[in-house]
Biopython code that builds the backbone (N, CA, C, O; Angstrom):
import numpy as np
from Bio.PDB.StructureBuilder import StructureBuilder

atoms = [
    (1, "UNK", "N", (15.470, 16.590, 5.336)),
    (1, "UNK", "CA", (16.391, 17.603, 5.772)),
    (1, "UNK", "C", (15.691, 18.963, 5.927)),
    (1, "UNK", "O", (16.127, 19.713, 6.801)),
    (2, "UNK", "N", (14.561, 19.397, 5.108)),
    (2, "UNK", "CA", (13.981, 20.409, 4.979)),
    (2, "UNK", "C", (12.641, 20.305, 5.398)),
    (2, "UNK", "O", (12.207, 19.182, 5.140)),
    (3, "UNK", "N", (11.709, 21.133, 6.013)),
    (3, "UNK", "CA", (10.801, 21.240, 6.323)),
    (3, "UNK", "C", (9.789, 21.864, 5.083)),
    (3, "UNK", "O", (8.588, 21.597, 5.141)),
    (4, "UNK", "N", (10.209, 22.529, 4.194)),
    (4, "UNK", "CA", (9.592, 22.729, 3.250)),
    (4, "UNK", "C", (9.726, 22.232, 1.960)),
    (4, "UNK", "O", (9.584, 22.793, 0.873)),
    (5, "UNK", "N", (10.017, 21.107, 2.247)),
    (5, "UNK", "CA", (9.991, 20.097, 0.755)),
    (5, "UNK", "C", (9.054, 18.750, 1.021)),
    (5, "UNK", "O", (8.665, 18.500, 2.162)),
    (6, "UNK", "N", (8.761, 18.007, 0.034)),
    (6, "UNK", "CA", (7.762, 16.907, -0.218)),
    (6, "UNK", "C", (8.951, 15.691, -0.108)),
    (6, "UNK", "O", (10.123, 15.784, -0.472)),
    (7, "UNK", "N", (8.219, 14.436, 0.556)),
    (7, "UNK", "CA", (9.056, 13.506, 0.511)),
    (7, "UNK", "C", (8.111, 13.012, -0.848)),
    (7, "UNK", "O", (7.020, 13.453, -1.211)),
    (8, "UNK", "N", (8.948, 11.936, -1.448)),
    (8, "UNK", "CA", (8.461, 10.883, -3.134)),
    (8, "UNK", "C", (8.418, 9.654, -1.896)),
    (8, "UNK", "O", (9.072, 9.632, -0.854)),
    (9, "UNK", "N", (7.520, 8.761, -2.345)),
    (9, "UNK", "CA", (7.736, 7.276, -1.809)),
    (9, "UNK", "C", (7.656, 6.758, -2.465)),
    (9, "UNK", "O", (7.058, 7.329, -3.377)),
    (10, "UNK", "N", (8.001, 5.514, -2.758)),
    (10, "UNK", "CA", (7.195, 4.053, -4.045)),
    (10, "UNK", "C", (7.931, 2.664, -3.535)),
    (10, "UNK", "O", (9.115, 2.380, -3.351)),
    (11, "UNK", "N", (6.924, 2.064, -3.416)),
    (11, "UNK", "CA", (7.041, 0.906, -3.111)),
    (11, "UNK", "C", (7.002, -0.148, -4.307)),
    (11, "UNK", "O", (5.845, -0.242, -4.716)),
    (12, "UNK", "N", (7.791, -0.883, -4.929)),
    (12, "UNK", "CA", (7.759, -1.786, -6.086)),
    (12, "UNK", "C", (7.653, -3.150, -5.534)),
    (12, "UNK", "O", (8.305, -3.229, -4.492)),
    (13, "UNK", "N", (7.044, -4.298, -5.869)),
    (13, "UNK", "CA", (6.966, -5.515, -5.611)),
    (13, "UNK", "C", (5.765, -6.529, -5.881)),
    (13, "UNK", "O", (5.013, -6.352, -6.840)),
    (14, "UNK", "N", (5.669, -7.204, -5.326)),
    (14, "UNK", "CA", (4.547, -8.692, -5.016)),
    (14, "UNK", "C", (3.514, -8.338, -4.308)),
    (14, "UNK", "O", (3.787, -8.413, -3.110)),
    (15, "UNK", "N", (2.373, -7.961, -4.523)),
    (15, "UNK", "CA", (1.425, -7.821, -3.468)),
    (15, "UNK", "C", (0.061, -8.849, -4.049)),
    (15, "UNK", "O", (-0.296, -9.096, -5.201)),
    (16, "UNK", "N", (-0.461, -9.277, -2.791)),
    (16, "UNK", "CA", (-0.960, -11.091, -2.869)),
    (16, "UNK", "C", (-2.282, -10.515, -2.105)),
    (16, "UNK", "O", (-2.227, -9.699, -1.185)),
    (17, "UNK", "N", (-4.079, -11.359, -2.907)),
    (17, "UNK", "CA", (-4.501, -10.883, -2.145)),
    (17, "UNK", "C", (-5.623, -12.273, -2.475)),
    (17, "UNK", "O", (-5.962, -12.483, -3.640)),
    (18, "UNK", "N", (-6.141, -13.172, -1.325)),
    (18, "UNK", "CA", (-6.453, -14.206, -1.647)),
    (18, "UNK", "C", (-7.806, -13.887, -0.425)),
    (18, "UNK", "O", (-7.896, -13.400, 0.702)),
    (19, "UNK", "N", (-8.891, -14.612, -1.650)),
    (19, "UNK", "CA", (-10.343, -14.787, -0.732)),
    (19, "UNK", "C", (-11.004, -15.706, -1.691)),
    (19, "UNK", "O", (-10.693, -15.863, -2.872)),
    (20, "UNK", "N", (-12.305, -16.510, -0.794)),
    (20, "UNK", "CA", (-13.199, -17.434, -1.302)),
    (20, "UNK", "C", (-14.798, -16.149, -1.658)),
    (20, "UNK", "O", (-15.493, -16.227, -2.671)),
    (21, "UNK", "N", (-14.941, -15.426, -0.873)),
    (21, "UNK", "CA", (-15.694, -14.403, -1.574)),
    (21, "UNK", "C", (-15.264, -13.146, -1.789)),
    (21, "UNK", "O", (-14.098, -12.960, -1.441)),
    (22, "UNK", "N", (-15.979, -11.982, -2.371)),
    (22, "UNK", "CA", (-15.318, -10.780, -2.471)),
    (22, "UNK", "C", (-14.429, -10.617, -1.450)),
    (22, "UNK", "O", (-14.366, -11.242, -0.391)),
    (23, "UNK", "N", (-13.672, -9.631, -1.896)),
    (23, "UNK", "CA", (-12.908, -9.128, -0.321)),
    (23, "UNK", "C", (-11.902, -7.634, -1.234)),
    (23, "UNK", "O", (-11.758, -7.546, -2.454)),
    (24, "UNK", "N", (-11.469, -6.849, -0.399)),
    (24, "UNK", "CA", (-10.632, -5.897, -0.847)),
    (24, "UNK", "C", (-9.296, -5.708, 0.384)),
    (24, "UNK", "O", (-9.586, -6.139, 1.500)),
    (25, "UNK", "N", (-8.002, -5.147, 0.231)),
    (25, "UNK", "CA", (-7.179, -4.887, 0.690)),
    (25, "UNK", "C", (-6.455, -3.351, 0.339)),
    (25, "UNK", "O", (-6.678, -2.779, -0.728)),
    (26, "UNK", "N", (-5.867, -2.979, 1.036)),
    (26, "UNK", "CA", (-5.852, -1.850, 0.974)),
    (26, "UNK", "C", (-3.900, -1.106, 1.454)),
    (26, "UNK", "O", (-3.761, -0.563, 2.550)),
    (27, "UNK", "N", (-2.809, -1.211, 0.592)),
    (27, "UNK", "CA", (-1.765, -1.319, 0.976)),
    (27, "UNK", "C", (-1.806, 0.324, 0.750)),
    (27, "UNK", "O", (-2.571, 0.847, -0.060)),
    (28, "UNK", "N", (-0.278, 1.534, 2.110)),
    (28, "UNK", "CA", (-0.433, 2.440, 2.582)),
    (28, "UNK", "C", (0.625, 3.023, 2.881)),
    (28, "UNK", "O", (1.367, 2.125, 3.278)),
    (29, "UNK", "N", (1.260, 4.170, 2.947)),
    (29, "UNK", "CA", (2.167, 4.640, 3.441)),
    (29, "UNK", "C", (1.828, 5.321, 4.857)),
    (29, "UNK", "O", (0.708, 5.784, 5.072)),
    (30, "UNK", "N", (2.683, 5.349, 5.646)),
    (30, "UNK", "CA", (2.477, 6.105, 6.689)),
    (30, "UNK", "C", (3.964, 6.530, 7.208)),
    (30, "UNK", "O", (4.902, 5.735, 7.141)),
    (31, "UNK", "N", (4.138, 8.171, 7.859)),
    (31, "UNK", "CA", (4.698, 9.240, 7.609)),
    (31, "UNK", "C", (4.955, 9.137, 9.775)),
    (31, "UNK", "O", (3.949, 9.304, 10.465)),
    (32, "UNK", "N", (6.051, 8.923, 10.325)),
    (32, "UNK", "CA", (5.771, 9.060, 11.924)),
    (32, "UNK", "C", (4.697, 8.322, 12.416)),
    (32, "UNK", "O", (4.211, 8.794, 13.443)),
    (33, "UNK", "N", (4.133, 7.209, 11.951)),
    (33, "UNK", "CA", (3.160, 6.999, 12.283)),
    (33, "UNK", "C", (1.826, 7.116, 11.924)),
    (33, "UNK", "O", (1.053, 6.226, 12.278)),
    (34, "UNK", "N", (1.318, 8.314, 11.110)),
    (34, "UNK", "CA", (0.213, 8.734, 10.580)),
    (34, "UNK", "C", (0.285, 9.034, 8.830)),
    (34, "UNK", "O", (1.217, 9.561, 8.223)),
    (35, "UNK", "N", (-1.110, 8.475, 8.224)),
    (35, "UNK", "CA", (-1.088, 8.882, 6.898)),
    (35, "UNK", "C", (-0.866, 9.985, 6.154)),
    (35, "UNK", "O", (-0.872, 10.932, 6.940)),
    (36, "UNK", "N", (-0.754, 10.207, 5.510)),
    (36, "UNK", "CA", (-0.318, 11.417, 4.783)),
    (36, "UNK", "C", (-1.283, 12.215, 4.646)),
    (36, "UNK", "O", (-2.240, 11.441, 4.652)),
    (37, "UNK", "N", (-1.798, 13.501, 4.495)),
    (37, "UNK", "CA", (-2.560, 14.335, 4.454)),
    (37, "UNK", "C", (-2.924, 15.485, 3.416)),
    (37, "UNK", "O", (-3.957, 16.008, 2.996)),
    (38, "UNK", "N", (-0.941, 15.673, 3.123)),
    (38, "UNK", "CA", (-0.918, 16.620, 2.313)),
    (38, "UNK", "C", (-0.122, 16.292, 1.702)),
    (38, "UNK", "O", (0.969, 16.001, 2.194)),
    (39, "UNK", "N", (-0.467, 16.188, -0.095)),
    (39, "UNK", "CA", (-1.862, 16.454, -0.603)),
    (39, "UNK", "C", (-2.838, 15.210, -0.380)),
    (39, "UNK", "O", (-3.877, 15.404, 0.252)),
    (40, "UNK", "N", (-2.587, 14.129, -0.802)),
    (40, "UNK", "CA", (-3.504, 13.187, -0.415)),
    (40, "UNK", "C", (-2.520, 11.789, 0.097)),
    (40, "UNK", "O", (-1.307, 11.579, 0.069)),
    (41, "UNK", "N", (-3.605, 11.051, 0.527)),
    (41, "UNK", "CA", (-2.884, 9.811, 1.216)),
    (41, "UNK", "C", (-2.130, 9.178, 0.136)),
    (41, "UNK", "O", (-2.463, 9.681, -0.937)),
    (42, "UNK", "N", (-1.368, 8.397, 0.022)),
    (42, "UNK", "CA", (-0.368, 7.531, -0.833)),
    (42, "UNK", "C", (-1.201, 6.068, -0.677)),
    (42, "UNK", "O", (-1.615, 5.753, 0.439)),
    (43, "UNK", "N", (-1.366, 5.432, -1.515)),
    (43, "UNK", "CA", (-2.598, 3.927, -1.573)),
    (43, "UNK", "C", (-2.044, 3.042, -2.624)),
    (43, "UNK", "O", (-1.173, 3.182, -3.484)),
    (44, "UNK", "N", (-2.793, 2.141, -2.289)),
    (44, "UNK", "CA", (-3.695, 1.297, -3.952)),
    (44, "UNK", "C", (-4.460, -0.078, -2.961)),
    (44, "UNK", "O", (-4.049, -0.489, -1.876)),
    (45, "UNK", "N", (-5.379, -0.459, -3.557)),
    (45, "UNK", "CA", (-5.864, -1.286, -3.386)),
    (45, "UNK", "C", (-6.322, -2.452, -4.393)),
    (45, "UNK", "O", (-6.725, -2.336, -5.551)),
    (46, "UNK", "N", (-6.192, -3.297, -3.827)),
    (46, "UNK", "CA", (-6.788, -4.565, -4.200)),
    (46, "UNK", "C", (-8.206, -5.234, -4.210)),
    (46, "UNK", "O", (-8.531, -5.668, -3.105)),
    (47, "UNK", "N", (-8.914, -5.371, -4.987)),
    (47, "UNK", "CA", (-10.346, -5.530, -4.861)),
    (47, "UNK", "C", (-10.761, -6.840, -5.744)),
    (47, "UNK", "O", (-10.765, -6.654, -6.961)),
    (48, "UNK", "N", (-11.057, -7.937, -5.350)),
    (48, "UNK", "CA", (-11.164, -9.142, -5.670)),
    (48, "UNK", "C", (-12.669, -9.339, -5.337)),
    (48, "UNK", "O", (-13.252, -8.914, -4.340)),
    (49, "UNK", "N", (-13.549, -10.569, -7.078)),
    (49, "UNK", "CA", (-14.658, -11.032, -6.787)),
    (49, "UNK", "C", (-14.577, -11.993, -6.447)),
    (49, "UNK", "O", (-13.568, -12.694, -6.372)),
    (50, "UNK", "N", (-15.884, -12.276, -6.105)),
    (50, "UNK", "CA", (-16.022, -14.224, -5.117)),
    (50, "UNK", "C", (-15.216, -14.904, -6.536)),
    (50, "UNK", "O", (-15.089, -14.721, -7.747)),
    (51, "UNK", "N", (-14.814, -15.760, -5.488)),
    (51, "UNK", "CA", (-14.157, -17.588, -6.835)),
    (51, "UNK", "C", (-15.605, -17.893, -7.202)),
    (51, "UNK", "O", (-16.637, -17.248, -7.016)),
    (52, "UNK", "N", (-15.335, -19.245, -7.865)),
    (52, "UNK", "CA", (-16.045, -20.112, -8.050)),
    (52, "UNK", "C", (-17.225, -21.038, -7.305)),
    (52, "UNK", "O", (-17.127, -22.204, -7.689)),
    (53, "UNK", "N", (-18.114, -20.878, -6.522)),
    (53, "UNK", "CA", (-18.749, -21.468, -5.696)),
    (53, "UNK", "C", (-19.441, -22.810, -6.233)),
    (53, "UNK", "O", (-19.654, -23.801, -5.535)),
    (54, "UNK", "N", (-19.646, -22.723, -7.124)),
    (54, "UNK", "CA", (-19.641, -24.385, -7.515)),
    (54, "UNK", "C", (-18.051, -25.070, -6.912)),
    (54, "UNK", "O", (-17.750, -25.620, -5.853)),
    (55, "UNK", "N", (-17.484, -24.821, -7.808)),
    (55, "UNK", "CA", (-16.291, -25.640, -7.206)),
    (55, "UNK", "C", (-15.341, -25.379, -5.903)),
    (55, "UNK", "O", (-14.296, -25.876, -5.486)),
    (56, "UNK", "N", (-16.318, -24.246, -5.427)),
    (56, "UNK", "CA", (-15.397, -24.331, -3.935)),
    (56, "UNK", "C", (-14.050, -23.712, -4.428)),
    (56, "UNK", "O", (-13.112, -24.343, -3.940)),
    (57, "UNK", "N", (-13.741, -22.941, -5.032)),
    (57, "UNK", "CA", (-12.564, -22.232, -5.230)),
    (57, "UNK", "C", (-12.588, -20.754, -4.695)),
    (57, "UNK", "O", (-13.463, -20.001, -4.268)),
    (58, "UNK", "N", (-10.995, -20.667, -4.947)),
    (58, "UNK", "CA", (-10.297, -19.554, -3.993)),
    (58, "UNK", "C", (-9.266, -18.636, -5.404)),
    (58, "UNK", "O", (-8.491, -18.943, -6.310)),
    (59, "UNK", "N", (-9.958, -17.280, -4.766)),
    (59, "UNK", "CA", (-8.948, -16.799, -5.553)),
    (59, "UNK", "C", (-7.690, -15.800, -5.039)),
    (59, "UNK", "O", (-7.598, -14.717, -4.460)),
    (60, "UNK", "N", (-6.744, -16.853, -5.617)),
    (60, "UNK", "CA", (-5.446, -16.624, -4.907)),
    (60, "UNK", "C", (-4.598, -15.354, -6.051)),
    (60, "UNK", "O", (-4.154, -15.935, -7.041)),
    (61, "UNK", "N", (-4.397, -14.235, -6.066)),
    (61, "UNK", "CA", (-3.282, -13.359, -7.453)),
    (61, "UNK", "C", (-2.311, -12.778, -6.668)),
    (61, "UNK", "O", (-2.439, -12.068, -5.670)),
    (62, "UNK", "N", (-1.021, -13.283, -7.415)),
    (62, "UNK", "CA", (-0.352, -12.421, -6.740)),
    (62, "UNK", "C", (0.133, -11.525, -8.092)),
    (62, "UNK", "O", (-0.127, -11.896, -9.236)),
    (63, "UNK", "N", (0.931, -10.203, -7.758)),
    (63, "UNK", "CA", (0.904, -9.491, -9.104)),
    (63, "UNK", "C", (2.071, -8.328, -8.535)),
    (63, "UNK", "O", (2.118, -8.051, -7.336)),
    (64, "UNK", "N", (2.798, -7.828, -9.325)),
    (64, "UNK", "CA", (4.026, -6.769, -8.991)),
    (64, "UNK", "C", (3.143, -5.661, -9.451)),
    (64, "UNK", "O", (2.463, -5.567, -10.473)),
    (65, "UNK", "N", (3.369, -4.587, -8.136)),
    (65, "UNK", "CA", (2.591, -3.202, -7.819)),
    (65, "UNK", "C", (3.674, -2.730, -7.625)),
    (65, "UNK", "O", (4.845, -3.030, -7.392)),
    (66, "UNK", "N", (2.579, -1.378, -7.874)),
    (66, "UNK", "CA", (3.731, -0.250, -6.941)),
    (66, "UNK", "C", (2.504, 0.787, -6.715)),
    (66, "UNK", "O", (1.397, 0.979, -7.219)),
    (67, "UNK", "N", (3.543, 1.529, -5.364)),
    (67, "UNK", "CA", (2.381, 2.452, -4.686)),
    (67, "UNK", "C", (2.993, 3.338, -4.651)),
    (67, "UNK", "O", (3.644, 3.225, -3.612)),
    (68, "UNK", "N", (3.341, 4.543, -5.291)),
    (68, "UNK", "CA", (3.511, 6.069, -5.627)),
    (68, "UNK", "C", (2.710, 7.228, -4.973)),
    (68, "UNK", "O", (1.488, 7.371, -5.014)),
    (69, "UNK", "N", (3.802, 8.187, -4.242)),
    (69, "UNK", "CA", (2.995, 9.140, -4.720)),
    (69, "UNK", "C", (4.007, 10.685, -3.667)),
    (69, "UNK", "O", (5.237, 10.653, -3.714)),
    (70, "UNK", "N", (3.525, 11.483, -3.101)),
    (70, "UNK", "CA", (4.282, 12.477, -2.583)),
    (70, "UNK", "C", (3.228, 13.486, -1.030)),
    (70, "UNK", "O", (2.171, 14.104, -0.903)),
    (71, "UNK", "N", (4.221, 13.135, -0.319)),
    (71, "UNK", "CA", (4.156, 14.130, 0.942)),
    (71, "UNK", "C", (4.364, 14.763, 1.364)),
    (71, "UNK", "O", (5.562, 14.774, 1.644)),
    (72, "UNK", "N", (3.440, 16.098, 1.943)),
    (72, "UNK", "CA", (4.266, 17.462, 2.175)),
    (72, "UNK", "C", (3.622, 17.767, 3.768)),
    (72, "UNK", "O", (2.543, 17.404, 4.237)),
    (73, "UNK", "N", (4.821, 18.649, 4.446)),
    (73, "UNK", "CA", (4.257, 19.001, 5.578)),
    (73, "UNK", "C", (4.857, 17.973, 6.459)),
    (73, "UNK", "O", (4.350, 17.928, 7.580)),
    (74, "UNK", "N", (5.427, 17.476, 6.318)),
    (74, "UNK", "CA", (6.516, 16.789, 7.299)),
    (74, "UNK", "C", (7.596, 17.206, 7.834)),
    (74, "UNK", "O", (8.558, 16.956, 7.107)),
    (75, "UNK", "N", (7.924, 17.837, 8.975)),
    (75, "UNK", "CA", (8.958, 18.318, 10.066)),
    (75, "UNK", "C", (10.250, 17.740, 9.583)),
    (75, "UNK", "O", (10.446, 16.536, 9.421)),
    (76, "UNK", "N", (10.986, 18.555, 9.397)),
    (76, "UNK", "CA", (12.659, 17.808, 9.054)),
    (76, "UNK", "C", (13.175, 17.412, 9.922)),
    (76, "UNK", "O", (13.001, 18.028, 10.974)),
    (77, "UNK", "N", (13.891, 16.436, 9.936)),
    (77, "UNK", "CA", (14.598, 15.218, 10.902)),
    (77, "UNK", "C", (14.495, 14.375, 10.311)),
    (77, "UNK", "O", (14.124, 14.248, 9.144)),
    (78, "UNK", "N", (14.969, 13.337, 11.399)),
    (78, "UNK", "CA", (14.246, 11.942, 10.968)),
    (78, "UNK", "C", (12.680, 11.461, 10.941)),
    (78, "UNK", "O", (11.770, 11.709, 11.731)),
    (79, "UNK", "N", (12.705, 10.612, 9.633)),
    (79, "UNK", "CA", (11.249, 10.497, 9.435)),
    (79, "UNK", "C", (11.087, 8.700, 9.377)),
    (79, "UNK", "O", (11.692, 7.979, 8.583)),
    (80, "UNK", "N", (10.224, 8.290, 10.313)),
    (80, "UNK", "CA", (9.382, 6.471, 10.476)),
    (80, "UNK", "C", (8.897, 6.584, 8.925)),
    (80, "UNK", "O", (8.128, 7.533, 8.770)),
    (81, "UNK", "N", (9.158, 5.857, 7.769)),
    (81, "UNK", "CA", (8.296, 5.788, 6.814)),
    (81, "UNK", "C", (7.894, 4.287, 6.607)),
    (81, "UNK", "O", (8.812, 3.517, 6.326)),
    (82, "UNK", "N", (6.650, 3.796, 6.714)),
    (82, "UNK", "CA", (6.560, 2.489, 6.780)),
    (82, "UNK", "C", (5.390, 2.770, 6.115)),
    (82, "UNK", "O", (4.599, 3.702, 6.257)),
    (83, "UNK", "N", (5.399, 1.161, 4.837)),
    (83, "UNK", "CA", (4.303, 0.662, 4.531)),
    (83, "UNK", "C", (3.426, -0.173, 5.169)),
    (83, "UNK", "O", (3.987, -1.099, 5.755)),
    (84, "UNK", "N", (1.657, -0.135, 5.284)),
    (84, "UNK", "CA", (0.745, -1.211, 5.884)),
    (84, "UNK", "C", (-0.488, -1.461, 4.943)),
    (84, "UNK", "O", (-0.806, -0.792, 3.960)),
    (85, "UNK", "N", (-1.073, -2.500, 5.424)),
    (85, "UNK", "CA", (-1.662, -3.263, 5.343)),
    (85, "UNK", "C", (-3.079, -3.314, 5.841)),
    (85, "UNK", "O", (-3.367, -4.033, 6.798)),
    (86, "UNK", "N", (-3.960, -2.588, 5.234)),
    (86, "UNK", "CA", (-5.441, -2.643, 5.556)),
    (86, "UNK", "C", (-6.523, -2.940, 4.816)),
    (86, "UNK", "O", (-6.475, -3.128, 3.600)),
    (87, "UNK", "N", (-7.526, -2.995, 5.491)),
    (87, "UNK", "CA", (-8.873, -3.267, 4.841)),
    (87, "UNK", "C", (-9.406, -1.677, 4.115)),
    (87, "UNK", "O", (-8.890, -0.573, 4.285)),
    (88, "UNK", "N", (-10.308, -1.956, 3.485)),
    (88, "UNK", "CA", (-11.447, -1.019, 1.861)),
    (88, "UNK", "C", (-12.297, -0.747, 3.057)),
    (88, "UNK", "O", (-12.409, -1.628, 3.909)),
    (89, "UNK", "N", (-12.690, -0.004, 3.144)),
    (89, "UNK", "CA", (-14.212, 0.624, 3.519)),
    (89, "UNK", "C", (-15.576, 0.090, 3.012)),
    (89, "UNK", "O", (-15.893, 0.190, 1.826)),
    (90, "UNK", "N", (-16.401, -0.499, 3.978)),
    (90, "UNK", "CA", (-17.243, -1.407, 3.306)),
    (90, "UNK", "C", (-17.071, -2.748, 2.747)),
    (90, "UNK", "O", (-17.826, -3.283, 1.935)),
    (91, "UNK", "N", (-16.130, -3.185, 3.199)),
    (91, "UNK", "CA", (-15.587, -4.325, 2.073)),
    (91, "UNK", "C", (-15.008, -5.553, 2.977)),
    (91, "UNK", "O", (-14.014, -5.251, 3.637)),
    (92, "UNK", "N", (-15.455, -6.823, 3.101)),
    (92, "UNK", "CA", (-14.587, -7.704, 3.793)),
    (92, "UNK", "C", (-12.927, -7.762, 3.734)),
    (92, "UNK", "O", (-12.290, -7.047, 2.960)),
    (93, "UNK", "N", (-12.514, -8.388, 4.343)),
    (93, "UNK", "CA", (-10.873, -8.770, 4.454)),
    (93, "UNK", "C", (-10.781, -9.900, 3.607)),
    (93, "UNK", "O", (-11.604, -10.804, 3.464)),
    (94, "UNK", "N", (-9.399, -9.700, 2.922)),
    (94, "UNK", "CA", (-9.417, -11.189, 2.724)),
    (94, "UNK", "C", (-7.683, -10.860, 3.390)),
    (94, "UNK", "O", (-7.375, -9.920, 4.124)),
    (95, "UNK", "N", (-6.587, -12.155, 2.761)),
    (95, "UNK", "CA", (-5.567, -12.839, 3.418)),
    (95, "UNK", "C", (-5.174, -11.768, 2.060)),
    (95, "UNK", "O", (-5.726, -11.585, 0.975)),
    (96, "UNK", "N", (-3.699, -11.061, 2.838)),
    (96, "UNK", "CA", (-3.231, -10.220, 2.003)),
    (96, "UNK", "C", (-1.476, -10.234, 2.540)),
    (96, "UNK", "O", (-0.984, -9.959, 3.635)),
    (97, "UNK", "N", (-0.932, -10.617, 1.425)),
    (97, "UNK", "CA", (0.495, -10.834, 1.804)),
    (97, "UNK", "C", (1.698, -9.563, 1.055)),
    (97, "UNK", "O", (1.301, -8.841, 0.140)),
    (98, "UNK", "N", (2.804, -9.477, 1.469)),
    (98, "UNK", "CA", (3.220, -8.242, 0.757)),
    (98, "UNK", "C", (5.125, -9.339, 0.638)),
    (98, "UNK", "O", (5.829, -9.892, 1.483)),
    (99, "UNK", "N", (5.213, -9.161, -0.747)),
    (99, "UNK", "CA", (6.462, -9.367, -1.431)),
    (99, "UNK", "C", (7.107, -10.826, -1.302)),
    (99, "UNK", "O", (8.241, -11.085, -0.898)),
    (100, "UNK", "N", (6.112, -11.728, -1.745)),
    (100, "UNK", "CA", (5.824, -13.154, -1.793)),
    (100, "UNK", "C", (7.033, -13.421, -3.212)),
    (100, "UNK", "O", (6.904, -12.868, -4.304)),
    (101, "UNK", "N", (7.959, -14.207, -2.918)),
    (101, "UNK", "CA", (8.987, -14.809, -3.628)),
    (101, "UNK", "C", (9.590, -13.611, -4.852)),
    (101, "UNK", "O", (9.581, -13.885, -6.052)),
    (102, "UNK", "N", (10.005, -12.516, -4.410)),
    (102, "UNK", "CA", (10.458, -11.424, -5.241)),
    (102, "UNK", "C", (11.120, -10.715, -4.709)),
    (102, "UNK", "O", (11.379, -11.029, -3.548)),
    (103, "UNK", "N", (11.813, -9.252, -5.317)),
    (103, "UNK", "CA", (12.241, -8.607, -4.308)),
    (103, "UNK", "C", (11.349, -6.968, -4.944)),
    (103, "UNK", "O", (10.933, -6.393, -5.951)),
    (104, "UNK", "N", (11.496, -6.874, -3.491)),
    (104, "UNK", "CA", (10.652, -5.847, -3.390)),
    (104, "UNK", "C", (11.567, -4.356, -3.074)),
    (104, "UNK", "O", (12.706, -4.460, -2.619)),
    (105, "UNK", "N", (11.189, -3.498, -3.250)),
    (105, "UNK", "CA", (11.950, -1.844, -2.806)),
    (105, "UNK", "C", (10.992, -0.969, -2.333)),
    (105, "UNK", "O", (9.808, -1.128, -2.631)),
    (106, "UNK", "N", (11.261, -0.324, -1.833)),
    (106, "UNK", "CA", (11.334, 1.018, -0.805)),
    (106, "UNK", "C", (12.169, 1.968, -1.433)),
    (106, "UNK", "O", (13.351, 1.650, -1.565)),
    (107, "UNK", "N", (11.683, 3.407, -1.974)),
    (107, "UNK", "CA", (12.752, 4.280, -2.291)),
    (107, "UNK", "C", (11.839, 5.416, -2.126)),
    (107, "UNK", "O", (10.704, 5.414, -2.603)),
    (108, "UNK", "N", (12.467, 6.645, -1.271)),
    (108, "UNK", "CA", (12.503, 7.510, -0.306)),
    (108, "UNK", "C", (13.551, 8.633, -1.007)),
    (108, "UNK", "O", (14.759, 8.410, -1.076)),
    (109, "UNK", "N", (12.908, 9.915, -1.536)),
    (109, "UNK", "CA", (13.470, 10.953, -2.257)),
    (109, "UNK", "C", (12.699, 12.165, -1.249)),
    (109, "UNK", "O", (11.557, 12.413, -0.863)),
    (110, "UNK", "N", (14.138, 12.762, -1.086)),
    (110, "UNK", "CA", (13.247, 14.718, -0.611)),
    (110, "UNK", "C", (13.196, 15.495, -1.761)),
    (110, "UNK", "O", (14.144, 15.321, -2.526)),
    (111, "UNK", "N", (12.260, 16.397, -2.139)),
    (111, "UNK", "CA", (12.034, 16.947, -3.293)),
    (111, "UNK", "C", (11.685, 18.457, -3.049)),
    (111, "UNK", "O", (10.597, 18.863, -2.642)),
    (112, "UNK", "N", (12.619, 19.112, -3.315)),
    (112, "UNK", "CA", (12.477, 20.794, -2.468)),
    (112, "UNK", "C", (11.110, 21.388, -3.206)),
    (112, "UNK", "O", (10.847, 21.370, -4.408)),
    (113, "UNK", "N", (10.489, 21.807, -2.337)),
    (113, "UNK", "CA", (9.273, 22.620, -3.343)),
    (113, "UNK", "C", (10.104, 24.067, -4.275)),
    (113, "UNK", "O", (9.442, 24.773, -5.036)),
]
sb = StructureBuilder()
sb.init_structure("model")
sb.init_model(0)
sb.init_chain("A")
sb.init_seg("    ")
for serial, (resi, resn, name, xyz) in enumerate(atoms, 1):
    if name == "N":
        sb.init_residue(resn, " ", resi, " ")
    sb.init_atom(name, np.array(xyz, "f"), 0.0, 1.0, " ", f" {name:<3s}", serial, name[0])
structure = sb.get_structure()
């Protein structure tokens, strides 16, 4: 509603991140389209070592996260707030799923400076 207040985000749920060697994932808020800036981006990531290579295993975790945090400098109106799904810097991909047999939330607060 205000141009000079911070939106809160947090995402609660299942986040799944499965590879046969290292790999990292990288779950995100984004604000109209673009990451957040100010003060810093909203994250977390997932960072998994190789399985087992003797036995040819995979490591599959899934685990209830949450991704917190606050944005400022966003134009009042309506605001696109969507979570995604990326790769670590430096870091392979692995298979990364979001809110696998749970329920998951989205909750979206304006917070006047």
């Amino acid at each position: 509603m205000r141009t000079n207040s911070a939106l809160r985000v947090l995402f609660s749920g299942s986040l799944r991140l499965k590879c046969k060697n290292a790999c990292c994932q990288r779950w995100y808020f984004t604000f109209n389209g673009a990451e957040c800036s100010g003060p810093l981006p909203i994250e977390a990531i997932i960072y998994l070592d190789q399985g087992s290579p003797e036995l040819n295993s995979t490591i599959n975790i899934h685990r209830t996260s949450s991704v917190e945090g606050l944005c400022e400098g966003i134009s009042a109106g309506l605001v696109d707030v969507a979570v995604w799904v990326g790769t670590c810097s430096d870091y392979p991909r692995g298979d990364a799923s979001t809110g696998w047999n749970s329920v998951s939330r989205i909750i979206i607060e304006e917070l006047p400076k």
